[in-house]
SEKE-210982 format. One record per residue (C-alpha): residue in three letters; residue number from 1; x negated, y negated, z negated. Coordinates in nm, 2 decimals. Each point is the difference from the previous one (the first is absolute). Layout:
BEGIN
+--------+-------+--------+--------+--------+
| kolmar | vexro |      X |      Y |      Z |
+--------+-------+--------+--------+--------+
|    ALA |   NUM |      X |      Y |      Z |
...
+--------+-------+--------+--------+--------+
//
This chain:
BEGIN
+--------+-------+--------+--------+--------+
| kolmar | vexro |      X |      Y |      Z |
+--------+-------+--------+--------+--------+
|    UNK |     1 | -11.66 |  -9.74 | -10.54 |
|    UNK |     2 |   0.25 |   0.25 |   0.08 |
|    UNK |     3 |   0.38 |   0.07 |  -0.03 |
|    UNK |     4 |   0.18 |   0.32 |   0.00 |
|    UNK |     5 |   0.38 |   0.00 |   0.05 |
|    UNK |     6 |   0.24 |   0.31 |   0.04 |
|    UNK |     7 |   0.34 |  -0.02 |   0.05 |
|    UNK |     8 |   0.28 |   0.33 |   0.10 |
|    UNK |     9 |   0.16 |  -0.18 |   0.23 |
|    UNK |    10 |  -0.10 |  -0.04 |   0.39 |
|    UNK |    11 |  -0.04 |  -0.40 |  -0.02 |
|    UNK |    12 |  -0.33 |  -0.22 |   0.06 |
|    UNK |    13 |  -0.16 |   0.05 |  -0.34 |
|    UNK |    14 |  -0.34 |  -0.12 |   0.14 |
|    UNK |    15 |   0.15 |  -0.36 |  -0.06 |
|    UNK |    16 |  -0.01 |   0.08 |  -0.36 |
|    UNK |    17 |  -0.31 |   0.12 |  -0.03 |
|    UNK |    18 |  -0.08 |  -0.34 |   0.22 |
|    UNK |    19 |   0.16 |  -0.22 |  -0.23 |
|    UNK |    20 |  -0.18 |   0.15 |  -0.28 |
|    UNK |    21 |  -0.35 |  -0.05 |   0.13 |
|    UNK |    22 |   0.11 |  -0.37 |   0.07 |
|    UNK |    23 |   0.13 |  -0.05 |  -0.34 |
|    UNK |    24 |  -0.33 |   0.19 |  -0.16 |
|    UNK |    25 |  -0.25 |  -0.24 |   0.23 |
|    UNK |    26 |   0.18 |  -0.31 |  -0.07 |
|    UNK |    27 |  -0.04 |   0.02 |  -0.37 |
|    UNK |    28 |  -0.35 |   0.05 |   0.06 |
|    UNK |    29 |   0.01 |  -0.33 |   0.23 |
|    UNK |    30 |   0.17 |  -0.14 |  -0.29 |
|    UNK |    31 |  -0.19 |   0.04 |  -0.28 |
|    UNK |    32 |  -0.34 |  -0.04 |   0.22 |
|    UNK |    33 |   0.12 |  -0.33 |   0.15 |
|    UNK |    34 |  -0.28 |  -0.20 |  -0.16 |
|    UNK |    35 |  -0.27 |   0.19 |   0.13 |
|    UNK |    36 |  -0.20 |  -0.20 |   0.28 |
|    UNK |    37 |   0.07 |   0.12 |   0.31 |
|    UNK |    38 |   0.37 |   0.07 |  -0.09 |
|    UNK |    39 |   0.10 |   0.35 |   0.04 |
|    UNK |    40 |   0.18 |   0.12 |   0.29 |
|    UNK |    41 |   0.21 |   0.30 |   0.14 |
|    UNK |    42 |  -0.12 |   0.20 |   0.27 |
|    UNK |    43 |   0.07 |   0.31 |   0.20 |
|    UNK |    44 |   0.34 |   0.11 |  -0.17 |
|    UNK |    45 |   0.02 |   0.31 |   0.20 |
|    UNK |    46 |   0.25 |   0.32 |   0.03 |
|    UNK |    47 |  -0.26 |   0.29 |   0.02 |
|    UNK |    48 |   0.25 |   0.32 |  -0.07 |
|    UNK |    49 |   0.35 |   0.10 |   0.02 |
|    UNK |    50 |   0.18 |   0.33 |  -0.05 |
|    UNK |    51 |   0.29 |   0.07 |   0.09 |
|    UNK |    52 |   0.38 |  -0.18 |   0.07 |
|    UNK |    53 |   0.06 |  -0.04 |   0.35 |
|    UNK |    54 |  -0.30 |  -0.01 |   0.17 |
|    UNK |    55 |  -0.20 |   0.28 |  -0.17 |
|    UNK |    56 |  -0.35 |  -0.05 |  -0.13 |
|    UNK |    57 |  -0.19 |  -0.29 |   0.11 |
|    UNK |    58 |  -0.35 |  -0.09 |  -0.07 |
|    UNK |    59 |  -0.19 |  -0.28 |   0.16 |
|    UNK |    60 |  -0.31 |   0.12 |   0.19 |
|    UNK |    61 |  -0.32 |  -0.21 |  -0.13 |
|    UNK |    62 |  -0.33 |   0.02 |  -0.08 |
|    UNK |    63 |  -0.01 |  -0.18 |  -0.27 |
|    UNK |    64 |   0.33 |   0.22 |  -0.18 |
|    UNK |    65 |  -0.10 |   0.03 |  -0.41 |
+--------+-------+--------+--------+--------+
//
């Protein structure tokens, strides 16, 4: 699952695009809350970031999609 937020303004944007992956995954976890094992969420992770204040930004790991 992925989020893509843009914004014209220099401000923290990459919270949005957070928020919106957390929103996405728990109505996933809610509408799969029956299932044996319950669903979880793991590894909500910031892998890019262009621009605003500190530039571009990209997390360095293997396992990058």
């Amino acid at each position: 699952m992925s989020a893509t937020a843009e914004t014209v303004e220099r401000t923290g944007v990459e919270m949005e695009a957070l928020t919106a992956c957390t929103m996405a995954a728990l109505t996933i976890v809610g509408a799969c809350r029956q299932s044996d094992p319950p669903p979880a969420i793991e590894d909500l992770t910031l892998w890019e970031k262009l621009g605003g204040r500190s530039g571009h930004w990209r997390r360095q790991s293997a396992f990058m999609p």
